[in-house]
N, C-alpha and C positions, 0 to 999 in steps of 0.2 A: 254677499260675503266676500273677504279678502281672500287674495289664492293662497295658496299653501305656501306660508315661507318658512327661513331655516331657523330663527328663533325661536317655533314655536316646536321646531324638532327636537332642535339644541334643550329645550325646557325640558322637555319631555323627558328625553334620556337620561339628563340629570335628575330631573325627580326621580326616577324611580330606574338607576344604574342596575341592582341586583336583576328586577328581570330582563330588562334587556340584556346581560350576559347570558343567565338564564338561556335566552330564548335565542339566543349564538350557537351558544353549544348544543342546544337541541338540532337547529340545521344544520349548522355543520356534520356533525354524526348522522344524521337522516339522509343528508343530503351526499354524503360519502358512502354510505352503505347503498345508497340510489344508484352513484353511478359503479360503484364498487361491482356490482349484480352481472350486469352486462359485461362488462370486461372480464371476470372472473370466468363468467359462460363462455366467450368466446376463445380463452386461452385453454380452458379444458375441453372445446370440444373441439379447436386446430390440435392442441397434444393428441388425442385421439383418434384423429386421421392422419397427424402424421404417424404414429408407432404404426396403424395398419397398413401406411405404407411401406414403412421401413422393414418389419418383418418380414412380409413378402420378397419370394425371390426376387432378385433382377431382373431378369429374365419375361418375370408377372406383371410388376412395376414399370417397366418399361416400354415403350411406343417402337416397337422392332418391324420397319421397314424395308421390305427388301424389293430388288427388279433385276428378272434374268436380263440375260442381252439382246434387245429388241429382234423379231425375228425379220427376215427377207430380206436384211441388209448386210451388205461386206463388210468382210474380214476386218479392214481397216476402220471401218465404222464402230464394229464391235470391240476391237482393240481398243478404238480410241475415249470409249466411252467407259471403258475401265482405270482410264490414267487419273491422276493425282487431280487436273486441272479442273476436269470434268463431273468429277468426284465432290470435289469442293462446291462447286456451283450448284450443284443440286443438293447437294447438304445445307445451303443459304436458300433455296427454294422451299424445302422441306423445312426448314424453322421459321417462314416467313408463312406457309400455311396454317403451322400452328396456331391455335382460337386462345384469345383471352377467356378464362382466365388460365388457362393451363401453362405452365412455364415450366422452359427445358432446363435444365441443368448441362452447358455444355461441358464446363469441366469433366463431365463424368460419362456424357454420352460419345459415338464412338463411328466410325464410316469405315468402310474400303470394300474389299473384294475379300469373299473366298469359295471353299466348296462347298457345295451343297450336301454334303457326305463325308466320312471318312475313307482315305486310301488306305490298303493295308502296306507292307513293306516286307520287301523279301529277304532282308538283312536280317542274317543269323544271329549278330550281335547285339540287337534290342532282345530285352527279356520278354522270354515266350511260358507263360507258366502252365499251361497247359498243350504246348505243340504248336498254337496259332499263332499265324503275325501278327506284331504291334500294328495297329493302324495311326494315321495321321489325320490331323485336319491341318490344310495349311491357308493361310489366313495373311493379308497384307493390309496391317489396319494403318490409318495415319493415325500421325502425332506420337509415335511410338514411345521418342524420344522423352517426350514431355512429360509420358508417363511409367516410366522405369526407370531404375536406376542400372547403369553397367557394371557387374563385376567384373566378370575380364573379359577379353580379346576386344570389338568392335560391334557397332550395330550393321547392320545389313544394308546391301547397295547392290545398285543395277552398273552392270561393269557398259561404259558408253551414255547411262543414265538413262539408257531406256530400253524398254522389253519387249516382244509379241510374241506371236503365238508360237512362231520357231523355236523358242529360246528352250535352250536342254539342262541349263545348268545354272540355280539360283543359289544366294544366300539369307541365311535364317537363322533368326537369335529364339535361343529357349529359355523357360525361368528357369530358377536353381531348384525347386521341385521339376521340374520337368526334368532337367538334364540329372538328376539326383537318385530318380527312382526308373528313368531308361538310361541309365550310366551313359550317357551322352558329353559331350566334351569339346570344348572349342576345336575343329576339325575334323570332327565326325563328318563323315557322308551317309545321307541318308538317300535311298532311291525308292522312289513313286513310281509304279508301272502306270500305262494308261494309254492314250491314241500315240503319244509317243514320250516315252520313259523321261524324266525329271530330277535331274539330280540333285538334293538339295544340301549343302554345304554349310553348318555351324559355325558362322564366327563370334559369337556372341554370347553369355549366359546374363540376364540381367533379373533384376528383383522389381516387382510391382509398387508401386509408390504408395495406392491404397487397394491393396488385393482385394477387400471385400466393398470395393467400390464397382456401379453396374459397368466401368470399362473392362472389368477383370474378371464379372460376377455374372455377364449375358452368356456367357457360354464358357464357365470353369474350366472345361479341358484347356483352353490357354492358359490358366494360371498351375493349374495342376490336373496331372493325367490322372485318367480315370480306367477305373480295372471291372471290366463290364461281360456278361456271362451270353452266350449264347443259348436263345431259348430252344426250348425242350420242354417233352411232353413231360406231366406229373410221375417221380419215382424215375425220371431218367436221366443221367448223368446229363451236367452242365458246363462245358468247358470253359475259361475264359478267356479274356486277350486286353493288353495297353489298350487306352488312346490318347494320344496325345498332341500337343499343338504346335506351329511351326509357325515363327512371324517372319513372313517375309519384309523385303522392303514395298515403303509403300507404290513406287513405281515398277516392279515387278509383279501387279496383277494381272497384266496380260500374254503374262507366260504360264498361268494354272488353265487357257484357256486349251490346250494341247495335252492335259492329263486328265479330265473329270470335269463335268457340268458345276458352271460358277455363278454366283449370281452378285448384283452389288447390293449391300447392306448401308442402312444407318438407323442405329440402334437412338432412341431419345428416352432419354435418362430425366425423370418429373425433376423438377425443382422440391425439395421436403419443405422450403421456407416460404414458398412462395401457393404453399397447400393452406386452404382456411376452409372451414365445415361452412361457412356462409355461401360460398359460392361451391356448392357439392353440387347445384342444381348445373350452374354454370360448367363444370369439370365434365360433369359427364358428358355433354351435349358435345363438348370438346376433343372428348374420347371420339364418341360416335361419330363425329363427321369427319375423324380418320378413318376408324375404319370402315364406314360406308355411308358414309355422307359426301356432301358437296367439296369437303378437302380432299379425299380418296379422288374424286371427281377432277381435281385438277391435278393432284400429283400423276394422274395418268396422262394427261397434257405436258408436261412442264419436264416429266422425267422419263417414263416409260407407260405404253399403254397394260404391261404386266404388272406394274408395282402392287404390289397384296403391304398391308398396314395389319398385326395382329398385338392385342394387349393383353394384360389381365386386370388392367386397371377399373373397368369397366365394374367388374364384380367387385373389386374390392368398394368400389364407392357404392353400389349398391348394397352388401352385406354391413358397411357402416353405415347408410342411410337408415337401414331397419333397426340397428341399434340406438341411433338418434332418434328415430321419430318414438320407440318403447319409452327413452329415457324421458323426454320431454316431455310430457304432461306431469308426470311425476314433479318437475321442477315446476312446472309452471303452477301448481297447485300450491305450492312453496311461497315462492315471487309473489302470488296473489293474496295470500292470509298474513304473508307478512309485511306487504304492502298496505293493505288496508288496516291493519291495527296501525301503525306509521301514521298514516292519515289519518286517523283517529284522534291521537296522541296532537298532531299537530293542531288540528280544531277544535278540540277541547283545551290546547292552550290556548288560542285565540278567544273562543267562551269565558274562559277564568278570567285574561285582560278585560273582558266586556263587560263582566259579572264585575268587577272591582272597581272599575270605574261605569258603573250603573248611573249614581248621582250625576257625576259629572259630563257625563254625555247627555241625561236629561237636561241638564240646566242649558247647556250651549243650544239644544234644541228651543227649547222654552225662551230662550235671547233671540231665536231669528237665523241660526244655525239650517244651511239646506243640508239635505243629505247625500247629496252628492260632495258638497264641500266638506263635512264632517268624513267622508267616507275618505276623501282625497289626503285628509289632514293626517286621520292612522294609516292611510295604505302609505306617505311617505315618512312616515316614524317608524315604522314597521320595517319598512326595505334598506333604510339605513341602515338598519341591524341585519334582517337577512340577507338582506345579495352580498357584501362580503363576505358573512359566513355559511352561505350558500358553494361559494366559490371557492372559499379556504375547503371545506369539504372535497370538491369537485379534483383542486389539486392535491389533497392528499392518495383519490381514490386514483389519480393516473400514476403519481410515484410508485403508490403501492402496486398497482397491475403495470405495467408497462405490457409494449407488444400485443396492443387489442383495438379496437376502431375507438374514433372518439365521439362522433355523433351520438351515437345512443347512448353512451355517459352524460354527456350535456345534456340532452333532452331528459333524463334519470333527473339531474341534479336542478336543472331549471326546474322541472313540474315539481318536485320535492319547495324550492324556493317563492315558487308561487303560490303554491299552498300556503305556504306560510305567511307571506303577505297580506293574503285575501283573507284568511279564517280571520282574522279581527275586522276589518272593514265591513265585511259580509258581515258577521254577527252582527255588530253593533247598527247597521241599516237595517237587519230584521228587527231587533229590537224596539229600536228609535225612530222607526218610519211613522211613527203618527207621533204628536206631541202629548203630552200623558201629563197632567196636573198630578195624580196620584197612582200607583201603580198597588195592584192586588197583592195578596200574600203569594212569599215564592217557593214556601215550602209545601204549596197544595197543587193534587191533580188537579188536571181542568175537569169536571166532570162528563163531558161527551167531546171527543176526538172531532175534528175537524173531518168534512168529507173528502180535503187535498188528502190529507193525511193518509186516512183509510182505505183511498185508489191507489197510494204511494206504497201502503203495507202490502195491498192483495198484490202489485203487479210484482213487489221482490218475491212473494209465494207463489205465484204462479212462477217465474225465472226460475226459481229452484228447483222447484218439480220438474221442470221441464230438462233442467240439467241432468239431474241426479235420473231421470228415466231414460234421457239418451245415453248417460254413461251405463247403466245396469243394461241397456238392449244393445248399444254396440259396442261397446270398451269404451277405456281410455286412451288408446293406441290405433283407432280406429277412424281419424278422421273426424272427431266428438264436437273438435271446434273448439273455441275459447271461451264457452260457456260452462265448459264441463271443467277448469281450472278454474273456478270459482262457482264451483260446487258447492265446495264444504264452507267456504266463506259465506256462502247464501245460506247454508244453513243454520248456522252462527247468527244470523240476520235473524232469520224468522222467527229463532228461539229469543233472540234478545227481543225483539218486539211485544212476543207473545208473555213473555212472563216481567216484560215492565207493566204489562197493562194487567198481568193477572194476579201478579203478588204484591199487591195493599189490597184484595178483597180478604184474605185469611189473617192478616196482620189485624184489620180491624175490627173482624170477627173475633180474633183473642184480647182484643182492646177491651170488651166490657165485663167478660167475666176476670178479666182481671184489674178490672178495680175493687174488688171483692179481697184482693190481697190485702196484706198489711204494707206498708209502706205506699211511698208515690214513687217510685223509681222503676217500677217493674210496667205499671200502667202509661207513665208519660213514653219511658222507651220506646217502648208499644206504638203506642198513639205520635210520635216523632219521625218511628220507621212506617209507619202506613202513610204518613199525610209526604209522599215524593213526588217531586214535580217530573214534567216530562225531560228535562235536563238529565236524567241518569241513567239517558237510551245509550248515548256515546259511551261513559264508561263500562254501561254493563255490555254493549256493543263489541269492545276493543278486548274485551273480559273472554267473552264469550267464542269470539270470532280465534283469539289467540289459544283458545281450550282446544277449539275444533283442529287448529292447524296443527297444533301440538300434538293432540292424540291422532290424526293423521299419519305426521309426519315421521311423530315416534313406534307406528304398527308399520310403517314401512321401512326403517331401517331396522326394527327388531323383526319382522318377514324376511329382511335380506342377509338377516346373519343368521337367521334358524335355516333356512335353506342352503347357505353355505357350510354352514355346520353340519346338518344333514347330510348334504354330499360328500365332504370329505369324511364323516363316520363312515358311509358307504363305501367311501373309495380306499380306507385304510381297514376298516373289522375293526377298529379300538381307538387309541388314543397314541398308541404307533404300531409298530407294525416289523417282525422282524422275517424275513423269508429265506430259506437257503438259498443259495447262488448254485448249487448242485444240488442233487437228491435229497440228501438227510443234511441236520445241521447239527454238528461235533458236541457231545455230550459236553457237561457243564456250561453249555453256554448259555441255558436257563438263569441259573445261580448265579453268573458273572451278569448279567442284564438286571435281573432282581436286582443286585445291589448297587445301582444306578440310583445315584439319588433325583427323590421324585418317582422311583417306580414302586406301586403297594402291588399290583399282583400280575401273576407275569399265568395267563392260559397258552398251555401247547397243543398242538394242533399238526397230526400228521396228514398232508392234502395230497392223497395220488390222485393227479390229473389223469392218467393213464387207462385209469379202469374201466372194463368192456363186460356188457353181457357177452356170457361164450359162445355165442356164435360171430364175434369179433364186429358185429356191425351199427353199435351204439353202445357209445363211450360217454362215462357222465365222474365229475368230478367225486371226489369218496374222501369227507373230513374223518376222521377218527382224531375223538376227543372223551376227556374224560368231563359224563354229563352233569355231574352235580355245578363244575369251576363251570364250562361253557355254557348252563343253562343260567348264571350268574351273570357271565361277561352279557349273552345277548342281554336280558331283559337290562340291564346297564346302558346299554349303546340304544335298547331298543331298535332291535336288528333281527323280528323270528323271534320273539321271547316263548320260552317253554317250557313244561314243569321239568325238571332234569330227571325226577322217578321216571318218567315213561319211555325212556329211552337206554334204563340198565338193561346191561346182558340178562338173559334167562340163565339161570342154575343151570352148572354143567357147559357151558359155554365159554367158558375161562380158555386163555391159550389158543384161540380160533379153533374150533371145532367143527368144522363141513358139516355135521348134522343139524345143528342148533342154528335158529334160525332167529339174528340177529333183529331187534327192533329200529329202524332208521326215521331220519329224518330227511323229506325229500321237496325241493318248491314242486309249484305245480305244474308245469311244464313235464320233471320227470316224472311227478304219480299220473299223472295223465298216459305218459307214455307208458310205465311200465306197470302199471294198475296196483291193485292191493292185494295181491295174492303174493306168497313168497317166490323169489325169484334167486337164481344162484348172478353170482358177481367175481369175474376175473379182473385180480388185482394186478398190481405192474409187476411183482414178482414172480407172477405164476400161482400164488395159491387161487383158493376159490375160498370164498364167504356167501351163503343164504342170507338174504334179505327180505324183510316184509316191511312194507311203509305204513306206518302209525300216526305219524304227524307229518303235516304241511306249513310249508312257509313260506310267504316268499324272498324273501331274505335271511343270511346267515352271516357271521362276521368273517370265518375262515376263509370262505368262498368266493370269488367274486362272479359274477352273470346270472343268471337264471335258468341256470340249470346245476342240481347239486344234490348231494346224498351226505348225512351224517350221522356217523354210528360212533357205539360205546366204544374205544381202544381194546377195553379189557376185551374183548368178543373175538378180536384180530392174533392173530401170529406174534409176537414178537419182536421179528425181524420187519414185520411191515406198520409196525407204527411209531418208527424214530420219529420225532417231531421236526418235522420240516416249516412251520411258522409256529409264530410266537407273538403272542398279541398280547399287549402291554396294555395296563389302565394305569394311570396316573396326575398329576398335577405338572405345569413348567416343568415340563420334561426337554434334559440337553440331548439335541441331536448329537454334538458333538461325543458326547460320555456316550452313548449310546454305539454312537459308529465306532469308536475305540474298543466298546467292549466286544465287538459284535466278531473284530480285528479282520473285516474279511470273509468270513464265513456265510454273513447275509446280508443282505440289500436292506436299509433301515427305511423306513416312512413313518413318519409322523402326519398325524391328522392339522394338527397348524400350519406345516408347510403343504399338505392337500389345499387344507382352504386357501391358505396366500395366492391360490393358480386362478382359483376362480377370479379375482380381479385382475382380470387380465387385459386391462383398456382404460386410460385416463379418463374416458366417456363416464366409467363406470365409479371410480374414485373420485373426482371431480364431482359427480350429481350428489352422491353422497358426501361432501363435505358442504355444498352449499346448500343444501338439505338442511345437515345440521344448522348449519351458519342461521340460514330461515327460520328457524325454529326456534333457535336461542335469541335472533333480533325481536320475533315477537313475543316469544316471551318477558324481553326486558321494556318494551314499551307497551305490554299490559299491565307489567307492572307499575310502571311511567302513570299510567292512565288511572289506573285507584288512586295513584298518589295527588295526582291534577282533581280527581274528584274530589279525593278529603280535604284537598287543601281549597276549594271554593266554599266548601260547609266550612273552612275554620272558623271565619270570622264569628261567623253566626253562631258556632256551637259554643265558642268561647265567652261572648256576651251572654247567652243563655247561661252558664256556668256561674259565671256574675253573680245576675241577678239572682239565680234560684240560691248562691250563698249569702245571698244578703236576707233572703226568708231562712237559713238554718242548715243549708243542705252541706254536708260535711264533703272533706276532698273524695273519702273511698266512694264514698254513694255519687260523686263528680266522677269518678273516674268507672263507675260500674254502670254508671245512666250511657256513657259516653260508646262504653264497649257494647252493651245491648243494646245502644241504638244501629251501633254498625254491625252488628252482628247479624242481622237478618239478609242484609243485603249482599255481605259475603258469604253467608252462607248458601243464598241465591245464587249469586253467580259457581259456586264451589261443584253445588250441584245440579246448576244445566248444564256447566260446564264436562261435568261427566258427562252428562245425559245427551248433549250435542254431539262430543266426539264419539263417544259409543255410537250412536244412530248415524252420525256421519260413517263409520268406519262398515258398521253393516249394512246402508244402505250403496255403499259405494265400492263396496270390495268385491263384487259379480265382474265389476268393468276393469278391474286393477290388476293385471298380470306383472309380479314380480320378478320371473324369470330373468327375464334378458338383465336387468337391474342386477341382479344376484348370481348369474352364470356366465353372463355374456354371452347368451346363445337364447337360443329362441324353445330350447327344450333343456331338459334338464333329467339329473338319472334317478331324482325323486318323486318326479312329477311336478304340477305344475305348482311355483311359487305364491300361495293365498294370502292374502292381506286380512291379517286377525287384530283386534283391539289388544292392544298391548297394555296392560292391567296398572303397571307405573307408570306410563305415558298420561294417564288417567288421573292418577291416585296423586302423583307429586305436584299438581300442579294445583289443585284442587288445596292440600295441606298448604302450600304454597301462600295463597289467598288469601284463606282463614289466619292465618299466623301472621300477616302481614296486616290486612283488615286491623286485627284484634292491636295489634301492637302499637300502630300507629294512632288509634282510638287512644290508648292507655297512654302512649306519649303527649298525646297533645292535651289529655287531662292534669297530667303531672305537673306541664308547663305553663298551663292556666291557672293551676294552683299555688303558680310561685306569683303571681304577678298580682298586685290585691285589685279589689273589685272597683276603686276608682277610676284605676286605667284604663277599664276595662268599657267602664260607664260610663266615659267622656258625654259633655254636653252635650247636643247637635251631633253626635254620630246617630246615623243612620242604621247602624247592623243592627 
């Protein structure tokens, strides 16, 4: 055979233009969502560790290196090892230890000399608020300049340009909080007692360039003093006193050596840009061999045998690694069913090109056609059309993501274009490997399965099992492997095998008693939808496989918003939440809150925290509520729901009454403690109320912890049950209207801004967006995939159409034969499709901890976050099917009945 040339490409194309655009646009979008995946992942999960870095103090963040002054050597050795020169050079030593991939941020990291402690200062005119001196830290960092701005007078300088340890009298610039709030002033003299006294001279006020950058941010008292208490035993007075910071110049470190023990510093400051969750393995290994590894190893060579390295970065990359590895299987579960529906969709179009040109690949076979040259012929017909819209793809998905690696995009978007290549080639060498004079009918099963076949079905059931039982024994955050992310895909698998081979035995079971009907439309149906060939693995495959990921995907983002929703009910009693800012909250301010639009009913709630049995030595919170409205709001919130009868005052008990012995409601921590027998209760104002506990709970809305007491108001004094919270139920409710009415009087919470806290990591909104994102890709090219299916029956169902009009058959009984014939088959997939994801979701949900997904912590204050079948995840997708199935049946009857049965019945067509 001749080799593959361009005219036979060039024919191609133009015969049959629609699908080759067609089959563009499907790679392109495939192959853009392919490399989309990756990039998306990697910039949600660098946001991620940067915010964790970022929030963290300075101080945390930071690689804070220090070394006193080497000991047994002279004065001048010691001096000289605090000068600017000296300083500098081992500041370039120290960044030259530092490990790829960890990178400094010089701009923002910091060197010089200071003290190891604060001086105090016996100058009367620093403010003393309780009797003590202000204390100092003085401090001679370089680059001063580079990083303040001057307001007045000058920056600081060493008078001769240079210092030791004699020197009695230095100068030092303060910021404008610092000289602000120690009334300090270009001229001030400040003095430092110590081996020998130090006077240090203000010429300078200046302003920090970026205050909450780690230059400003490793140790605050330079930027602003801090007002700090001297400890003392509990219940005993606590004095305070200033501290504050003093920047020398940079060559004047070796005059602090003559007042207080100094050491030299270089603080290193992470690079935020130069952080990616890809090398977190890399980071930390980077950390550690500062602080005691083989870099610690040489900064003790190179600078000082004292030099100590301490971080906090360490933890931070570990407390985000634990949240990566929770989140990750979750996504990978995602990636994987939405993946494989994709590949589905792509070789089942490669199938339909093969199926449509059946004839014509026969015949080139039957001419002397090898199959390797036939294979060569569509694999470059095929690529002409995919690899540029392979790549048109590939560039759309890096415009759209910028800022993420590019390898693993290409490799997304190549394996996506290879696919698609190969599914026609392939197919059509399965087909056409042997030369076929006549080929069987292809609307019939084969009656016994091949034994490839049936080794190929057990070993995916055996993988599945094998998945689905390591994920239920160890988790999915456990190390599970990449077998346990195609899990549910595997199970998708087994059902689609299992009920392609199992559903035409009942179909043809109802084939004969219903030819017993009246008409032929109900029987041929029948007998149409039983006689399926092995061809309708793939669609009900991509069917099924898209069911599973879906009700998956959809129980775990409706898991991670019922557990957030939980927590924040929790953490507000309602739906907001109003509490005094003092004792009682100012009568009418019920009635002003009520009329907040969006508020239907507003329960009061007087909460003494203070209350003590009278021997003063256990204290438990004491709601007083009226029980009919709070036995309302709990069983509402589902918070302690409980009858409200059982917790009215007893007759006679009106107005607090000491004899009458209140019914309460108590968790169990207090009925544990204080039993069920009636007990007296010292309220904050001094009365007394009897109590006996009736009911237990563990939760109440008024209260927050786990420990509490609630009784009838009417039972109490008067004076002791002002409502001091107010717990609101309502719909879009404004914080703002809220806070306005509130003017002051109480601290407002709403339960919508509780939950917003829970997501508190781009880790965390990130999964959950391409979650979604996985979820709606497979479900549109499951949809993709019915539609590839019905459209390889067209031909055939249309010529059937034909002829059976040309024996009498009217359009509606064409358009009703057409819907019962598809009608079995969507209704097949409608309901494994339930049946899969359901059993997916409870076989898999032992191993699936939500928490960290939904909390961003590894505990939570509802317990632990369970992965439940989500009942619409299920339901819409299924309705979905059916309604699509059914529609497109009844379209392509309507359209066959416009076209008369000539067309239809051309000569020499083969359908």
């Amino acid at each position: 055979m001749t080799p593959v040339t361009a005219p036979w490409t060039r024919t191609r194309l133009r015969a049959a233009p629609g699908a080759a655009v067609a089959l563009a646009v499907l790679v392109a979008l495939t192959a853009c969502l392919a490399a989309a995946f990756p990039r998306a992942l990697d910039r949600y999960t660098d946001a991620g560790l940067r915010r964790a870095v970022d929030r963290a103090p300075a101080d945390v963040t930071g690689v804070l290196i220090s070394a006193a002054p080497d000991p047994g050597v002279g004065e001048a050795t010691v001096e000289d090892s605090l000068r600017p020169r000296r300083l500098a050079d081992a500041y370039r030593s120290v960044l030259g230890l530092v490990e790829h991939p960890l990178a400094v941020d010089e701009e923002q990291s910091s060197y010089g000399v200071r003290t190891t402690e604060s001086l105090p200062s016996p100058d009367t005119w620093l403010p003393r608020p309780d009797g003590l001196p202000a204390e100092m830290v003085l401090v001679a960092p370089q680059d001063l300049d580079g990083r303040a701005r001057l307001r007045s007078g000058r920056l600081p300088k060493v008078p001769g340009g240079q210092a030791d340890a004699s020197t009695t009298e230095v100068e030092a610039a303060v910021t404008e909080e610092t000289a602000r709030t120690l009334h300090m002033k270009v001229g001030s003299v400040v003095h430092i007692p110590g081996h020998r006294e130090l006077t240090v001279r203000v010429t300078g006020i200046v302003t920090p360039e970026r205050p909450d950058g780690a230059y400003w941010s490793v140790d605050p008292v330079l930027r602003t003093p801090s007002l700090r208490r001297v400890p003392a035993p509990a219940g005993a007075p606590s004095p305070t006193y200033w501290v504050g910071g003093l920047l020398l110049a940079p060559e004047a470190g070796p005059a602090l050596l003559g007042s207080a023990p100094v050491v030299r510093y270089w603080n290193l400051a992470p690079d935020p840009d130069a952080l990616h969750a890809r090398d977190l393995d890399g980071l930390a290994s980077a950390v550690a061999s500062l602080e005691s590894g083989p870099a610690l190893q040489q900064l003790h060579s190179a600078v000082s045998p004292l030099t100590d390295a301490t971080t906090g970065l360490d933890d931070i990359f570990t407390t985000y690694g634990q949240l990566r590895d929770d989140i990750g299987p979750l996504i990978a579960v995602a990636a994987s069913g939405a993946g494989t529906v994709a590949a589905v969709v792509l070789l089942m179009t490669g199938g339909l090109a093969a199926g449509r040109r059946r004839a014509e690949l026969a015949l080139l076979r039957a001419r002397g056609a090898s199959v390797r040259g036939l294979a060569g012929r569509l694999l470059a017909e095929t690529a002409v059309v995919a690899v540029p819209a392979g790549a048109l793809g590939l560039g759309a998905a890096l415009l759209a993501l910028p800022g993420a690696r590019l390898l693993p995009a290409v490799a997304a978007a190549v394996a996506v274009t290879a696919v698609a290549c190969l599914a026609l080639p392939l197919r059509a060498v399965a087909a056409h490997h042997a030369v076929r004079i006549h080929e069987g009918r292809r609307d019939a099963t084969t009656p016994r399965a091949s034994r490839r076949r049936v080794v190929a079905e057990l070993t995916v059931v055996v993988l599945a099992l094998g998945a689905v039982e390591i994920l239920r024994r160890r988790g999915a955050t456990d190390g599970a492997g990449d077998l346990v992310a195609m899990a549910p895909v595997l199970v998708g698998v087994i059902a689609a095998l299992v009920l392609v081979r199992l559903y035409p035995l009942p179909l043809r079971g109802l084939a004969r008693p219903a030819r017993r009907l009246r008409g032929a439309v109900g029987p041929l149906a029948l007998a149409r939808a039983g006689r399926t060939s092995a061809s309708a693995v793939l669609p009900l495959l991509a069917l099924l496989t898209a069911f599973t990921v879906a009700a998956f995907g959809g129980s775990v983002l409706s898991g991670v918003a019922d557990a957030r929703d939980r927590a924040a009910v929790l953490a507000v009693g309602a739906d907001a939440r109003v509490e005094a800012t003092t004792e009682t909250l100012p009568s009418g301010l019920s009635d002003r809150v009520g009329r907040v639009p969006g508020v239907r009913e507003v329960t009061e709630a007087a909460v003494d925290w203070l209350a003590r049995t009278p021997d003063g030595r256990q204290s438990v919170p004491l709601a007083a509520v009226d029980p009919s409205d709070y036995a309302a709001l709990a069983a509402r919130t589902d918070l302690g729901a409980f009858p409200g009868g059982r917790l009215a005052r007893p007759d006679g008990a009106e107005g607090g009454s000491e004899d009458a012995v209140l019914p309460a409601l108590a968790s169990p921590a207090v009925a544990e403690r204080l039993g069920d027998g009636a007990f007296p209760l010292r309220l904050a104002d001094g009365t007394f109320a009897t109590l006996k506990i009736v009911l237990v709970r563990e939760r109440t809305p008024a209260v927050y912890g786990d420990e509490f007491l609630v009784v009838d108001r009417a039972g109490l004094p008067a004076r002791s049950v002002r409502p001091s919270v107010l717990l609101l139920t309502g719909d879009h409710l404004d914080a703002g209207a809220l806070r306005r009415a509130a003017d002051g009087a109480g601290s407002v919470r709403l339960r919508s801004e509780a939950r917003d806290k829970y997501v508190d990591s781009p880790l965390q909104s990130g999964a959950e967006r391409i979650y979604t994102a996985a979820v709606a890709a497979g479900a549109g090219y499951a949809v993709l995939a019915l539609l590839l299916s019905l459209a390889s029956a067209a031909p055939e169902r249309a010529a059937l159409l034909a002829r059976l009009r040309t024996m009498g058959l009217t359009r509606a009984q064409g358009r009703r034969l057409l819907v019962l014939e598809s009608l079995p088959q969507a209704l097949l997939a409608a309901l494994g499709g339930i049946l899969t994801g359901w059993a997916a979701v409870r076989l898999l949900s032992p191993g699936i901890d939500l928490t960290t997904v939904a909390m961003a912590a590894t505990t939570s204050p509802v317990g632990r976050a369970e992965l439940r079948a989500d009942p619409w995840s299920l339901a819409v997708p299924a309705a979905a099917v059916l309604v699509l199935a059914v529609g497109v049946a009844a379209l392509q009857a309507w359209w066959s009945g416009r076209r008369g049965a000539v067309a239809e019945l051309r000569a020499g067509d083969a359908r």
